[in-house]
N, CA, C and O atoms as a CHARMM CRD file, in Angstrom:
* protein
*
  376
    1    1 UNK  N    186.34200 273.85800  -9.89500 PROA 1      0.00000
    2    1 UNK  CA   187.53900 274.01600 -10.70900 PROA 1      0.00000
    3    1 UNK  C    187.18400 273.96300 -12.18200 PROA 1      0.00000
    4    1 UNK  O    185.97800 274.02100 -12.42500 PROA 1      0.00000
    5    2 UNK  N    188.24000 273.83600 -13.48400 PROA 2      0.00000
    6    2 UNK  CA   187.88300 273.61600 -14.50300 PROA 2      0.00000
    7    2 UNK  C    188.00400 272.28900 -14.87800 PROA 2      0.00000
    8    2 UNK  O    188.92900 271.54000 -14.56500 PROA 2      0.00000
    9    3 UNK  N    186.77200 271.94900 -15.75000 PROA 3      0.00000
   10    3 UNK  CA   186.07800 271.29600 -16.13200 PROA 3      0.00000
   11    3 UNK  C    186.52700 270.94300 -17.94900 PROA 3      0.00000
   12    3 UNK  O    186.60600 271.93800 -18.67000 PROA 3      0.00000
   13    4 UNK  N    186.70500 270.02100 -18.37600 PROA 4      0.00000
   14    4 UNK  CA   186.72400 270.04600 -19.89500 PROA 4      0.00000
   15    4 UNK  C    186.01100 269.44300 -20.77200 PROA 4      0.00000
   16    4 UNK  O    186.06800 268.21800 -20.66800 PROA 4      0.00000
   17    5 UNK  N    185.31700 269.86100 -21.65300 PROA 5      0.00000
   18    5 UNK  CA   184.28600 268.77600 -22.15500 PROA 5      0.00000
   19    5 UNK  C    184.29100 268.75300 -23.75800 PROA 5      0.00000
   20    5 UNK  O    183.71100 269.51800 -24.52900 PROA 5      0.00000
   21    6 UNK  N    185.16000 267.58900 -24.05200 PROA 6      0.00000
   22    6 UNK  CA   185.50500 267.83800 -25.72300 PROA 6      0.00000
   23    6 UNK  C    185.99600 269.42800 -26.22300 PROA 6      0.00000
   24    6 UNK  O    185.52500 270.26100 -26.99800 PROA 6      0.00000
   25    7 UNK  N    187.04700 269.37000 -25.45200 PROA 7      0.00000
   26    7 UNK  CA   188.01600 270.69300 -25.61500 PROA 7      0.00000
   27    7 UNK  C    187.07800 272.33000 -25.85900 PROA 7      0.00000
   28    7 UNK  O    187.29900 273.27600 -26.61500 PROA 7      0.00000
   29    8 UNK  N    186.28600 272.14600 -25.10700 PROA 8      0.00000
   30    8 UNK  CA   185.11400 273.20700 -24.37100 PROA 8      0.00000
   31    8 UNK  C    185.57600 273.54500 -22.93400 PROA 8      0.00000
   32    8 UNK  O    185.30900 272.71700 -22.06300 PROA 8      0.00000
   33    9 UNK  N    186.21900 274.63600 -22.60300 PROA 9      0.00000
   34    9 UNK  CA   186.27300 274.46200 -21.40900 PROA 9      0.00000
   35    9 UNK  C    184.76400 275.38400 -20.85700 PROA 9      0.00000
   36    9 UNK  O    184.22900 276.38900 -21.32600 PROA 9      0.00000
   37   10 UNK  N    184.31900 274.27400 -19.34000 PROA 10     0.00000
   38   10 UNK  CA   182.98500 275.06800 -18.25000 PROA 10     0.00000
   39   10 UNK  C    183.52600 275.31100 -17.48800 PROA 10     0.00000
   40   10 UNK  O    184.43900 274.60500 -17.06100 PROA 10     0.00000
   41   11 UNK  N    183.03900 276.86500 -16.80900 PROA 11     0.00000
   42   11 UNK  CA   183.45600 277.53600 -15.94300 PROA 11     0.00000
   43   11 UNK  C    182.41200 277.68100 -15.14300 PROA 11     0.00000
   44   11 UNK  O    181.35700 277.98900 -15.69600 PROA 11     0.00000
   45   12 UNK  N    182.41200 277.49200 -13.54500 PROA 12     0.00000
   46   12 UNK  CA   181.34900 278.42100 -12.90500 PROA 12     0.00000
   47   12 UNK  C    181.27500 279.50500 -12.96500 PROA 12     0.00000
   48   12 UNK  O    182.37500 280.02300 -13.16100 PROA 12     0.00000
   49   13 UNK  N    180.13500 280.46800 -12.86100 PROA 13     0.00000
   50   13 UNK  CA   180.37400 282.00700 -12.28400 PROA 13     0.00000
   51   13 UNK  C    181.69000 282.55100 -11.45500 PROA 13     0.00000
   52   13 UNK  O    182.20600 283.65100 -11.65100 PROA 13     0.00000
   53   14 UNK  N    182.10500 281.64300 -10.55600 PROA 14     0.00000
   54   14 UNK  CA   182.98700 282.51500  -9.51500 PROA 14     0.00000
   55   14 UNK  C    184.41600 282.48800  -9.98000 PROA 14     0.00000
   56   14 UNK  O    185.33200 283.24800  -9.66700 PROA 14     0.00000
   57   15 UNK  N    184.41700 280.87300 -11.24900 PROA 15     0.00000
   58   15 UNK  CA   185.33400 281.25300 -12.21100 PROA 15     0.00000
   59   15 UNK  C    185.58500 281.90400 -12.98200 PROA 15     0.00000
   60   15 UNK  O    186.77700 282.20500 -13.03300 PROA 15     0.00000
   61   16 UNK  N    184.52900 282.59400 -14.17400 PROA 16     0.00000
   62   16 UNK  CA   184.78200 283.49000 -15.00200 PROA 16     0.00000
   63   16 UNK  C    185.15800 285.04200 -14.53600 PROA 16     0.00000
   64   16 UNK  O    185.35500 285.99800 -15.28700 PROA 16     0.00000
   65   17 UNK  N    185.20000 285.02100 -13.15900 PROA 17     0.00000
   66   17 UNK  CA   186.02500 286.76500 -12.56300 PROA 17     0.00000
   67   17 UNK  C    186.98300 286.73200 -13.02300 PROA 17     0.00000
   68   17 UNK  O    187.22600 287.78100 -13.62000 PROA 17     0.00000
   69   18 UNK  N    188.28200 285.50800 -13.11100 PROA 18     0.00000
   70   18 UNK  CA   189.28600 286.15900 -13.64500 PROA 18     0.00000
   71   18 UNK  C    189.18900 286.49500 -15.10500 PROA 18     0.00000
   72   18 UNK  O    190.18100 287.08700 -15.53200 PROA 18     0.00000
   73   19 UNK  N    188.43500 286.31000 -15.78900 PROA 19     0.00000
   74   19 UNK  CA   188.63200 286.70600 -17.59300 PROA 19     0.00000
   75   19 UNK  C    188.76500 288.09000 -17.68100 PROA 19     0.00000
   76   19 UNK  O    189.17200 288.60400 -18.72300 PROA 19     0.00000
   77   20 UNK  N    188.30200 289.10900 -16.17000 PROA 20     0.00000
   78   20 UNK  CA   188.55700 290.74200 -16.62200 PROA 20     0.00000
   79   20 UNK  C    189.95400 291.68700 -16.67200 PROA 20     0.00000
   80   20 UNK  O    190.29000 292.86700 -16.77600 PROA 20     0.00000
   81   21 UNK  N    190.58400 290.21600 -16.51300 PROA 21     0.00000
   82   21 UNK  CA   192.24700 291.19800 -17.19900 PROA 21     0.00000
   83   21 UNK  C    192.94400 291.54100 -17.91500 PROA 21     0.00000
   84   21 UNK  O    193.49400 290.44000 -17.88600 PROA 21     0.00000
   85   22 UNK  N    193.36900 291.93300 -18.43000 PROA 22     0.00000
   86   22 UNK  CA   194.15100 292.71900 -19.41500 PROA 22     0.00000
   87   22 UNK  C    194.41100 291.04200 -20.66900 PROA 22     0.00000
   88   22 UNK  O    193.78200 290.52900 -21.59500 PROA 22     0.00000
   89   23 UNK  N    195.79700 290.75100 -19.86200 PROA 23     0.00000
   90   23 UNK  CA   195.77800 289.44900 -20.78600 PROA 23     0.00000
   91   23 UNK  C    195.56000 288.15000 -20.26900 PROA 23     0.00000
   92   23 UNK  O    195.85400 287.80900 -19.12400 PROA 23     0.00000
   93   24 UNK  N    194.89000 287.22200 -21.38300 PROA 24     0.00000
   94   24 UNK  CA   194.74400 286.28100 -20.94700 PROA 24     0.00000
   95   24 UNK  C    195.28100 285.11600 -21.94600 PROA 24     0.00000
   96   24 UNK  O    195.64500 285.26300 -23.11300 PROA 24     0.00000
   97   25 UNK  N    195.20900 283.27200 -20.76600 PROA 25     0.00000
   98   25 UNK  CA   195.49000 282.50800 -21.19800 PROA 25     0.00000
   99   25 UNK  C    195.19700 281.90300 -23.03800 PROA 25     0.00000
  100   25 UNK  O    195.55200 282.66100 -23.94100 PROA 25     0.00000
  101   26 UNK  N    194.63700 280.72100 -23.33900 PROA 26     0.00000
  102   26 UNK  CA   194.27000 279.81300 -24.31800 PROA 26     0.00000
  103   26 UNK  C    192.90000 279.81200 -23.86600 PROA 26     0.00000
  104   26 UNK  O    191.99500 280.34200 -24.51000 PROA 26     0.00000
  105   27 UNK  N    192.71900 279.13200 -22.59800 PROA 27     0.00000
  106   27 UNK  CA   191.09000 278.95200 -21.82000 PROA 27     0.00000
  107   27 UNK  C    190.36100 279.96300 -21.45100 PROA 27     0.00000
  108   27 UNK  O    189.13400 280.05600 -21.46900 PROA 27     0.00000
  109   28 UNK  N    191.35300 280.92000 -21.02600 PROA 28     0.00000
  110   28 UNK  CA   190.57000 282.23100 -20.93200 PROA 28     0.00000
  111   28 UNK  C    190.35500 282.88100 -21.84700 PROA 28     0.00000
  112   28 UNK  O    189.38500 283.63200 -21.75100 PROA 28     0.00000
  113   29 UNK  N    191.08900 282.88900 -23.04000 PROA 29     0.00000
  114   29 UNK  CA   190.13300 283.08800 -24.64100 PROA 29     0.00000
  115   29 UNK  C    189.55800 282.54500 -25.29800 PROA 29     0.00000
  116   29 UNK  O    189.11700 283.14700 -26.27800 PROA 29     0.00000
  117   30 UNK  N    189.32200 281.46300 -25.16600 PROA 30     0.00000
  118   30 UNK  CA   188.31000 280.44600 -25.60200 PROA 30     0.00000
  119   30 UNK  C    187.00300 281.32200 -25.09900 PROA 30     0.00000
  120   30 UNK  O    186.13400 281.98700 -25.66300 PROA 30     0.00000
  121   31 UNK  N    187.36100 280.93100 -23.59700 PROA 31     0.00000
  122   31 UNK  CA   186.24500 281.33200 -22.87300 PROA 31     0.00000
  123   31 UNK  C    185.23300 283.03300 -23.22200 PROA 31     0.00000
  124   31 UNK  O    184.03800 283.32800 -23.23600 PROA 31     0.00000
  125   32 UNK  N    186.52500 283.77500 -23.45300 PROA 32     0.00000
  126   32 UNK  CA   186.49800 285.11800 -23.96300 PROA 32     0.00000
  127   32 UNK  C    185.30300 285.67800 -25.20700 PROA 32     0.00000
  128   32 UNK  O    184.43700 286.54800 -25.29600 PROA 32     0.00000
  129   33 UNK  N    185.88200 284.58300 -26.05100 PROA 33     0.00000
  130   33 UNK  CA   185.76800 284.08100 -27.70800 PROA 33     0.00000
  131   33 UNK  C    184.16400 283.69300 -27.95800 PROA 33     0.00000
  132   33 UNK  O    183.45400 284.25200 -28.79500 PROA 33     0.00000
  133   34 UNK  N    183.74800 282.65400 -27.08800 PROA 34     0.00000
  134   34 UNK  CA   182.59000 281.31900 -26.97700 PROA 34     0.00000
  135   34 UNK  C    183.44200 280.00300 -27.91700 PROA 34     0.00000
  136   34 UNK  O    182.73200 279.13400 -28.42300 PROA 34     0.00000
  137   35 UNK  N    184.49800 279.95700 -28.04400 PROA 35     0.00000
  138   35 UNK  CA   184.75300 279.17900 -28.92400 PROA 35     0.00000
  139   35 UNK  C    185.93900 277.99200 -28.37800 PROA 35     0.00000
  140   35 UNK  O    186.79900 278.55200 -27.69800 PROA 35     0.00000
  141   36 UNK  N    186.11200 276.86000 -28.48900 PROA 36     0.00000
  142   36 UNK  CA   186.93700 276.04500 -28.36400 PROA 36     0.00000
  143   36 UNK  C    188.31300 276.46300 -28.45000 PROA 36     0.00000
  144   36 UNK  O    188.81700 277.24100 -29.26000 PROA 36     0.00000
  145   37 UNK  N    189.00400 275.65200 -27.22100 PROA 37     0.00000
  146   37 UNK  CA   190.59800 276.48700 -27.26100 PROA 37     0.00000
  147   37 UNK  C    191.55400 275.65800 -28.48900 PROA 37     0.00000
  148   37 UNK  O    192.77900 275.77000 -28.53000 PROA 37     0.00000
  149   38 UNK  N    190.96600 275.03900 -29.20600 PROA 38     0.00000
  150   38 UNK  CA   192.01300 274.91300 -30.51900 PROA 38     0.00000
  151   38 UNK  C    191.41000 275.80600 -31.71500 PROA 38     0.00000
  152   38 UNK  O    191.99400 275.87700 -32.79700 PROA 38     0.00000
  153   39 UNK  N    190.32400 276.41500 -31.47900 PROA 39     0.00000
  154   39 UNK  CA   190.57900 277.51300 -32.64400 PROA 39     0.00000
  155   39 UNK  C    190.90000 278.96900 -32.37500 PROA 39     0.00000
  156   39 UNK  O    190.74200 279.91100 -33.15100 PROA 39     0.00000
  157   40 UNK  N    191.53900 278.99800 -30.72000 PROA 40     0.00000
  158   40 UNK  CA   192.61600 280.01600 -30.56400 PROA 40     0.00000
  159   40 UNK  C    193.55600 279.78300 -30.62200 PROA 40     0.00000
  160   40 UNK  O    194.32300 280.71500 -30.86300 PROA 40     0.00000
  161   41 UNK  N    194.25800 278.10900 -30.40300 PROA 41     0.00000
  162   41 UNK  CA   195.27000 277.54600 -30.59900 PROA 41     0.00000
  163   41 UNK  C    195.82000 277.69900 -32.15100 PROA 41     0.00000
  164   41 UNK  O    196.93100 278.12700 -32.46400 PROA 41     0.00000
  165   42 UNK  N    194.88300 277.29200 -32.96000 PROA 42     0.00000
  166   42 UNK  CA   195.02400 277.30100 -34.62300 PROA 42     0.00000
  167   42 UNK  C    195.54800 278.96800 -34.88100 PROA 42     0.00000
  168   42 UNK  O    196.61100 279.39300 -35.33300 PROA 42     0.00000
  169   43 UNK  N    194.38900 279.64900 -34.41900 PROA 43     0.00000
  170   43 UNK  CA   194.98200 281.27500 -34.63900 PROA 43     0.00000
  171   43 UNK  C    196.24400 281.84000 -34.23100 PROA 43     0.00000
  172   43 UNK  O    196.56000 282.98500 -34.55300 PROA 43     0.00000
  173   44 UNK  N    196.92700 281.13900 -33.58600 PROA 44     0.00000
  174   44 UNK  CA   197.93300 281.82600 -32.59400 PROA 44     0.00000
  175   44 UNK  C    199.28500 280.87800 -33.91200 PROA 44     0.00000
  176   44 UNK  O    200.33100 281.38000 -34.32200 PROA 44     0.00000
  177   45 UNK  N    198.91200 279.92700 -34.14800 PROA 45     0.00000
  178   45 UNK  CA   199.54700 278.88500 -34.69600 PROA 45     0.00000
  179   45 UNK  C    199.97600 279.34100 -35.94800 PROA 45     0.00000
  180   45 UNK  O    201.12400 279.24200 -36.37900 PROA 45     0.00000
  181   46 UNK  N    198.81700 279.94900 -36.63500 PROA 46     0.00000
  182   46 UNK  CA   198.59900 280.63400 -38.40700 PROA 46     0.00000
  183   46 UNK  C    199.37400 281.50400 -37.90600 PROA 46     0.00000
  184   46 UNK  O    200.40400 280.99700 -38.35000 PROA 46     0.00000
  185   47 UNK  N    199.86600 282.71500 -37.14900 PROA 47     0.00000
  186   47 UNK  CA   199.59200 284.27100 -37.08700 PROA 47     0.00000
  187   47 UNK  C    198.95400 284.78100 -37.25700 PROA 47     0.00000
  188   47 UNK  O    199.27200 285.87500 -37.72300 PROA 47     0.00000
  189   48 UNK  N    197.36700 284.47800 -37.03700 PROA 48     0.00000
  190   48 UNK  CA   196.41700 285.77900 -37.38400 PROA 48     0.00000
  191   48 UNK  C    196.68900 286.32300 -35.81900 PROA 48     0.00000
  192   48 UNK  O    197.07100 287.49300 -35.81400 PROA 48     0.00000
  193   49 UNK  N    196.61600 285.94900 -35.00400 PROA 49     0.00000
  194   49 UNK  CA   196.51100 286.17600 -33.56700 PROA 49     0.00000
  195   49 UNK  C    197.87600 285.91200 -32.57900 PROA 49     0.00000
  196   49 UNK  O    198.55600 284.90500 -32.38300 PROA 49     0.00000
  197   50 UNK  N    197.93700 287.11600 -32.12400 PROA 50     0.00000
  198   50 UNK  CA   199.31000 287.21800 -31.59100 PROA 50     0.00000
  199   50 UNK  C    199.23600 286.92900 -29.95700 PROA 50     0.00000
  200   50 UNK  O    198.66000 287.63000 -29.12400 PROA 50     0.00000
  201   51 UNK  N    200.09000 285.52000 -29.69400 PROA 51     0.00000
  202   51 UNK  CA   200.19700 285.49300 -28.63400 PROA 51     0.00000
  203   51 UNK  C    201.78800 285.42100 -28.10400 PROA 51     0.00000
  204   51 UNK  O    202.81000 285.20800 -28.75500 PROA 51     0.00000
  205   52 UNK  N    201.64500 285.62400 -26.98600 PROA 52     0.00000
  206   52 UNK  CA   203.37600 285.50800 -26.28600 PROA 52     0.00000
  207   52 UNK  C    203.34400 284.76100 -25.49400 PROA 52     0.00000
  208   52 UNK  O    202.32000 284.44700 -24.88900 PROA 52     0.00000
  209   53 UNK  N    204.90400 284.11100 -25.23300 PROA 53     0.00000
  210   53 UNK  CA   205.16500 283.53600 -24.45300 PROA 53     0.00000
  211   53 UNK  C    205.45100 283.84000 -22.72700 PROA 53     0.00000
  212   53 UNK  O    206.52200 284.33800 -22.38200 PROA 53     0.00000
  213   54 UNK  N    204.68800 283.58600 -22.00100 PROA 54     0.00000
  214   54 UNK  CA   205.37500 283.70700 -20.13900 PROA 54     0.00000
  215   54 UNK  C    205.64400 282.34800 -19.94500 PROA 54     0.00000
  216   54 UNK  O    204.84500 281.46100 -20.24600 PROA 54     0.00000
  217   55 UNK  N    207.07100 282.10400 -19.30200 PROA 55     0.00000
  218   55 UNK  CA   207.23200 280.83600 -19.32500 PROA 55     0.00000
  219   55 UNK  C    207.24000 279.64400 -20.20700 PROA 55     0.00000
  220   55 UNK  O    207.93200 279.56000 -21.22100 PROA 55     0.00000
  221   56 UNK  N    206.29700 278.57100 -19.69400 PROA 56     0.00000
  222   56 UNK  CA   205.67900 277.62400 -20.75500 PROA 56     0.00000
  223   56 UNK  C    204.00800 277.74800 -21.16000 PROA 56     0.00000
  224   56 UNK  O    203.27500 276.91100 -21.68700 PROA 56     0.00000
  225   57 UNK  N    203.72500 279.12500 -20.69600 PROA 57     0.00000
  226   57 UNK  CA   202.28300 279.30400 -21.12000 PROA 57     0.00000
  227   57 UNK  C    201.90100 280.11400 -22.29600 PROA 57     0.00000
  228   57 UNK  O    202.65700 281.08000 -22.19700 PROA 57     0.00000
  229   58 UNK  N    201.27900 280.26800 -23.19800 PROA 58     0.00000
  230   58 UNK  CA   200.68000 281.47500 -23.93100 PROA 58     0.00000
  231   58 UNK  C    199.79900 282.41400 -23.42000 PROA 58     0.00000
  232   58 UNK  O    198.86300 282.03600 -22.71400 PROA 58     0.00000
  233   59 UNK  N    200.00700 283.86800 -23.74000 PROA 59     0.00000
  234   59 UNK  CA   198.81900 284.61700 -22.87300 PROA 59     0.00000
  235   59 UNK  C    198.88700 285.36000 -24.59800 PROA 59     0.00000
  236   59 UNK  O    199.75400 285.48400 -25.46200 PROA 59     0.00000
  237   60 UNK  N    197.52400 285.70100 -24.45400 PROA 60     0.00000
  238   60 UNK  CA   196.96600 286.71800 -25.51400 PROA 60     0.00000
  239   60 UNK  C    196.56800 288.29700 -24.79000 PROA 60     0.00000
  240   60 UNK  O    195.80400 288.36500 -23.82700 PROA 60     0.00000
  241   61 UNK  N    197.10700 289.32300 -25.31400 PROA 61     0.00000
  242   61 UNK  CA   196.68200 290.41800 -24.93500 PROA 61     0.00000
  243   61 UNK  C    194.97200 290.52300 -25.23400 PROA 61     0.00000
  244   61 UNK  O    194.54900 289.82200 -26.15400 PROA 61     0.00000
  245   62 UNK  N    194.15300 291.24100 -24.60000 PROA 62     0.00000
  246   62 UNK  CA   192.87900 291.44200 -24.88100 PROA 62     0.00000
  247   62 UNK  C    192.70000 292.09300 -25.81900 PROA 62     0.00000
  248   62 UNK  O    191.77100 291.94700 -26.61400 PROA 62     0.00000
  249   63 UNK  N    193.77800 293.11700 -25.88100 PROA 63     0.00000
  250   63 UNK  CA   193.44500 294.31100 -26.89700 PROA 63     0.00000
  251   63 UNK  C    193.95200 293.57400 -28.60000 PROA 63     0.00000
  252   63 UNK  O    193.90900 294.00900 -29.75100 PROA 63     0.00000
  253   64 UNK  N    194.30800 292.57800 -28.11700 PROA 64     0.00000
  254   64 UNK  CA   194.84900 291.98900 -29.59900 PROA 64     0.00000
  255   64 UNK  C    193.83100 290.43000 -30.22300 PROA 64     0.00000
  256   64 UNK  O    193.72700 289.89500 -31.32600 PROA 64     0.00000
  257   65 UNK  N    193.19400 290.12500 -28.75300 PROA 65     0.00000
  258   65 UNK  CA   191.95000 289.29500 -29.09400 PROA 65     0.00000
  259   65 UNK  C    190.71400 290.14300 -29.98300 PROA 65     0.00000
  260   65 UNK  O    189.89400 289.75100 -30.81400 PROA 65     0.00000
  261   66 UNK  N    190.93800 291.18200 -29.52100 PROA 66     0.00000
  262   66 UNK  CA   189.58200 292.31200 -29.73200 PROA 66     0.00000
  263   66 UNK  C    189.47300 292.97300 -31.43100 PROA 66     0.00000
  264   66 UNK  O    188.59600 293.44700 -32.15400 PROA 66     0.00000
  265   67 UNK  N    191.10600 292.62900 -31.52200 PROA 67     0.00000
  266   67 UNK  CA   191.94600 293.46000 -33.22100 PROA 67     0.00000
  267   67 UNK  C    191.36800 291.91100 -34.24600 PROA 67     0.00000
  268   67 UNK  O    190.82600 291.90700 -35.35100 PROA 67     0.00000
  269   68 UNK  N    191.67000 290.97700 -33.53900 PROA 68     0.00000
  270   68 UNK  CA   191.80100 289.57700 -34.46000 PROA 68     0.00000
  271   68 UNK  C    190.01800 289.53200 -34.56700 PROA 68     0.00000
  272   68 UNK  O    189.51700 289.37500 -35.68100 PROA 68     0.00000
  273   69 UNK  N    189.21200 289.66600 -33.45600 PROA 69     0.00000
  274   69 UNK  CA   187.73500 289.10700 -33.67400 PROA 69     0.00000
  275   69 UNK  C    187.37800 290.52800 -34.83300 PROA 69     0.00000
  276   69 UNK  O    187.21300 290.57300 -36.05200 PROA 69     0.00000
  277   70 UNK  N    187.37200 291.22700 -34.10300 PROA 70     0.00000
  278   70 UNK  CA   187.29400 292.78700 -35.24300 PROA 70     0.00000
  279   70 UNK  C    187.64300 292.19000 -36.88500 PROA 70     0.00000
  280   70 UNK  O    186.79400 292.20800 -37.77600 PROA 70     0.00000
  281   71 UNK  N    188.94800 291.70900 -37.05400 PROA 71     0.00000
  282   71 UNK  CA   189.57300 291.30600 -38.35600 PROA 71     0.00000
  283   71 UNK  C    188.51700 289.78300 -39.27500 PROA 71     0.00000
  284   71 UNK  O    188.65000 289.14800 -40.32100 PROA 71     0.00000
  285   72 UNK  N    187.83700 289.79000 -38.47800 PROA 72     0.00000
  286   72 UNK  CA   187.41400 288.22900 -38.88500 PROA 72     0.00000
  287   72 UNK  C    186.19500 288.92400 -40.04600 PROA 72     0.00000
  288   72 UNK  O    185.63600 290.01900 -39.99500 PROA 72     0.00000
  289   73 UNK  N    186.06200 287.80300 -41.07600 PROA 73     0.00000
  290   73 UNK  CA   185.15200 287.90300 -42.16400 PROA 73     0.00000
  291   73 UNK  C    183.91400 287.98400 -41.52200 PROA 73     0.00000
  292   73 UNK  O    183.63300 287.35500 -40.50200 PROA 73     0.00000
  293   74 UNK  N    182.93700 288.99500 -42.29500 PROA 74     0.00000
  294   74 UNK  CA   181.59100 289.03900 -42.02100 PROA 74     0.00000
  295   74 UNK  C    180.59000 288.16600 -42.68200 PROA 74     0.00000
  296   74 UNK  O    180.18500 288.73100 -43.69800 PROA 74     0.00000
  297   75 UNK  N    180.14000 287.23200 -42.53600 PROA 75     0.00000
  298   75 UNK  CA   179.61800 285.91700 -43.14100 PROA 75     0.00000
  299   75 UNK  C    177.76000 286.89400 -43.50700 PROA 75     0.00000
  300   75 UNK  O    176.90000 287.36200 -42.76100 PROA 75     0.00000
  301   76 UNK  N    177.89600 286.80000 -44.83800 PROA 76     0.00000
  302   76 UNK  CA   176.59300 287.53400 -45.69000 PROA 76     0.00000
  303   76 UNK  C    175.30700 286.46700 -45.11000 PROA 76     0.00000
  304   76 UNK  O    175.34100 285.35200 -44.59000 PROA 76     0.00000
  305   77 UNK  N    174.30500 287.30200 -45.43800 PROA 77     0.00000
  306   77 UNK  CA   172.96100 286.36800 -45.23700 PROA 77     0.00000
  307   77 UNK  C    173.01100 285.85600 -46.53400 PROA 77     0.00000
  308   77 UNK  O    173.15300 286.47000 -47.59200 PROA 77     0.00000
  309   78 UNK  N    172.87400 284.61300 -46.32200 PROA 78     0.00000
  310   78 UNK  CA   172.41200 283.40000 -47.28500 PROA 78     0.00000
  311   78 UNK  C    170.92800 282.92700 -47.16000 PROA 78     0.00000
  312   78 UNK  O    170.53200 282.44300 -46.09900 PROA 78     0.00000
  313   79 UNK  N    170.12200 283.06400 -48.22100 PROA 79     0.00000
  314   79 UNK  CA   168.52800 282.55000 -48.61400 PROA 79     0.00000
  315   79 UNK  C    168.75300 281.62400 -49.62900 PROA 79     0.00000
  316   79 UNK  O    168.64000 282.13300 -50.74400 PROA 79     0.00000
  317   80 UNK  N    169.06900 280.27400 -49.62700 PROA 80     0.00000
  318   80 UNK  CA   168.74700 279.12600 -50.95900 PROA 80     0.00000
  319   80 UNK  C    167.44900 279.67200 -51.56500 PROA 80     0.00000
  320   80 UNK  O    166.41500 280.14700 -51.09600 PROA 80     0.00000
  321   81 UNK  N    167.91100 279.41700 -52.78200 PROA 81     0.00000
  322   81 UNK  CA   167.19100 279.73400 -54.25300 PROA 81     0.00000
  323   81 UNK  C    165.56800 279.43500 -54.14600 PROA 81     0.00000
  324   81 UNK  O    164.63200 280.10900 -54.57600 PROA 81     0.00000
  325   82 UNK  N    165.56700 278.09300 -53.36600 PROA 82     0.00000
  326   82 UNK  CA   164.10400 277.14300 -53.51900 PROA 82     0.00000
  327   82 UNK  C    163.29700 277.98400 -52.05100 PROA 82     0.00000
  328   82 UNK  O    162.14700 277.74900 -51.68000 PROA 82     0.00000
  329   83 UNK  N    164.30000 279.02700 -51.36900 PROA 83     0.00000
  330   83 UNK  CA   163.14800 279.57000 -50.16100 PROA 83     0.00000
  331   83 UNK  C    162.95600 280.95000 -51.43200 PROA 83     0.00000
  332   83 UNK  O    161.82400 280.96500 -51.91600 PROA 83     0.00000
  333   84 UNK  N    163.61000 281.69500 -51.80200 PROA 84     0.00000
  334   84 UNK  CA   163.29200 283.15700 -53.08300 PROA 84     0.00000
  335   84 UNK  C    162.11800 282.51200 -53.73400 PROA 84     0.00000
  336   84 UNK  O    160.95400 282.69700 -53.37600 PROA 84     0.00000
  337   85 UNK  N    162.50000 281.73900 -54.71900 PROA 85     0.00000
  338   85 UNK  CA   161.59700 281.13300 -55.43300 PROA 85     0.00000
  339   85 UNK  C    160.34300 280.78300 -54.56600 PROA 85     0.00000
  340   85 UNK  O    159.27800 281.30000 -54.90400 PROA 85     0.00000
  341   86 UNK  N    160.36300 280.13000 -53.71200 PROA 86     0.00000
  342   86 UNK  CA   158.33500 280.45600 -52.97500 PROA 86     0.00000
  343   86 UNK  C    157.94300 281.91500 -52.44800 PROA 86     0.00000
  344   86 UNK  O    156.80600 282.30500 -52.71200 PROA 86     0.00000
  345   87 UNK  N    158.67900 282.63400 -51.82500 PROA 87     0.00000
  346   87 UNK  CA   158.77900 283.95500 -51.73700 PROA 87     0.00000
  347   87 UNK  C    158.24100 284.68300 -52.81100 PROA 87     0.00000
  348   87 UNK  O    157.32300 285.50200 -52.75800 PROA 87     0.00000
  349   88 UNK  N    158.86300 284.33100 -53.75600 PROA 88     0.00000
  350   88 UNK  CA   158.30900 284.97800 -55.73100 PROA 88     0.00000
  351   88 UNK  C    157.48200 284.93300 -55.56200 PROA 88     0.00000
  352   88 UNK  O    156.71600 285.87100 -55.34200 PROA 88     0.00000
  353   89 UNK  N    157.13400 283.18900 -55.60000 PROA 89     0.00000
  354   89 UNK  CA   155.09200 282.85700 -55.84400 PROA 89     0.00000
  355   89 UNK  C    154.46200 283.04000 -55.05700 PROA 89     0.00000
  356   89 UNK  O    153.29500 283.23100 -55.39800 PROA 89     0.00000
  357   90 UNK  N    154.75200 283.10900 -53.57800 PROA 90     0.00000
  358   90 UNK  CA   153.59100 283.91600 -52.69600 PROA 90     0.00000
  359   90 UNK  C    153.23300 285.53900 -53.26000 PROA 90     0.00000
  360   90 UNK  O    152.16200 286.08600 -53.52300 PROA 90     0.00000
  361   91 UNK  N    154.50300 285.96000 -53.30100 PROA 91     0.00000
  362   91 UNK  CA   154.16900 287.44400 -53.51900 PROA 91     0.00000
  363   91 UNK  C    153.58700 287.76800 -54.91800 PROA 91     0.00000
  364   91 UNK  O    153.12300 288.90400 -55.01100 PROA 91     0.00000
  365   92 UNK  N    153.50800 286.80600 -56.28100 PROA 92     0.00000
  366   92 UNK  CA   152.94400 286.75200 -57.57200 PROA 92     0.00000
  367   92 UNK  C    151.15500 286.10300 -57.11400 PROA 92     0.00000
  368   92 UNK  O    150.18600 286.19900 -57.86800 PROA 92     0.00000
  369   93 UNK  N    151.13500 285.47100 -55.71200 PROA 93     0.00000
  370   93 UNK  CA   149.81600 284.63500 -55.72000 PROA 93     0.00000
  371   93 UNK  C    149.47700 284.00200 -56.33700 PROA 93     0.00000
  372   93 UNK  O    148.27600 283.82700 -56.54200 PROA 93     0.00000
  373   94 UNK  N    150.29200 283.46600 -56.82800 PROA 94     0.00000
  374   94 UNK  CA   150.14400 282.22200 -57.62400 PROA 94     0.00000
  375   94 UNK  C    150.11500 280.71300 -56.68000 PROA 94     0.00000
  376   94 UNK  O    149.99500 279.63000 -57.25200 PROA 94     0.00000
């Protein structure tokens, strides 16, 4: 069954078959995601990420998990100054 481990949900293999449907839960986008179900919770919470209500559950469309990860900032390569700077002096041979 599922498993929770500091709001991580583990799945076996024979669990993750259901993630290939159309829409899914909080856990099943977490799971979707790699990411903890309160920072799909938070997203759904902000409006970046649109979820609906069935019942008392949230389901996220896939095609709208897929729009929100798509939408997310592209985080630049970062090199601190003090790795350039030996980089310099190797390549000066000094």
């Amino acid at each position: 069954m599922l498993a929770k481990r500091q709001d991580q949900a583990i799945l076996s293999a024979r669990e993750t078959q259901f993630v290939t449907h159309g829409a899914l839960n909080i856990v099943e986008s977490a799971i979707y995601c790699g990411v903890r179900c309160a920072a799909i919770e938070s997203g759904v919470r902000d409006g970046k990420l649109r979820g609906r209500r069935l019942g008392r559950n949230v389901i996220i469309l896939r095609s709208d998990l897929d729009a929100f990860l798509a939408a997310l900032d592209i985080i630049p390569a970062h090199t601190p100054p003090s790795i350039l700077r030996r980089r310099e002096e190797r390549s000066l041979g000094t």
